[in-house]
N, C-alpha and C positions, 0 to 999 in steps of 0.2 A: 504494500500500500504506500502512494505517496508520501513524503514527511509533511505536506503541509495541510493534511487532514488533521486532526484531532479524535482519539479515543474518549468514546462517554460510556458511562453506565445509566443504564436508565432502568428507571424503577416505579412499575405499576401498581398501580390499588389492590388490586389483586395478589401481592406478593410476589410473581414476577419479577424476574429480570432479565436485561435483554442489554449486549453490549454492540455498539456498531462506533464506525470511522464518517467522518465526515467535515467537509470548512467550518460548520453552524450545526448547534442540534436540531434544527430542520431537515438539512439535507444528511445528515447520519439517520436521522429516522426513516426519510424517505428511501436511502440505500436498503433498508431494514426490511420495505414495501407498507410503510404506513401513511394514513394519509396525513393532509394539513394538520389539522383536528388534533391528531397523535399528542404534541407536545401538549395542549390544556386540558389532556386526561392522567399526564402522569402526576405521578405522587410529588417524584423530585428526580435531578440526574448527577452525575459526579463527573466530573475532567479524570479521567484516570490517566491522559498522557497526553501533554500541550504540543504544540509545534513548536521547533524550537522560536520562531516571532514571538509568539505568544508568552513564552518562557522569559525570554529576557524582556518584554515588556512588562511582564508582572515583577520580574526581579526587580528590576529598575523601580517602578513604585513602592516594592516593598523597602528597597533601600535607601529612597526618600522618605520617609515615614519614620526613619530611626532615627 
């Protein structure tokens, strides 16, 4: 899989869980085959693995913050 996707965990009401890759948790859903909808049914999601962009943009704020 590309690096510039993003790994999620997503986590349905139902107990469920389902992991997919994608830019936005929309289209990791949509990879998944769900539709729009999908994301305002789930419970919650989790970033299990940033791009590295994403990585040092959060490091970077996290580093300003201290």
């Amino acid at each position: 899989m590309p690096k510039d996707t993003t790994l999620f965990r997503f986590h349905w009401p139902d107990g469920v869980t389902s992991e997919g890759r994608g830019i936005d948790v929309a289209d990791a859903l949509e990879k998944l085959g769900f539709g729009a909808a999908a994301e305002r049914t789930l419970e919650y999601y989790e970033v299990l693995e940033e791009t590295s962009a994403d990585k040092a943009r959060h490091d970077m704020l996290k580093d300003a913050y201290r």
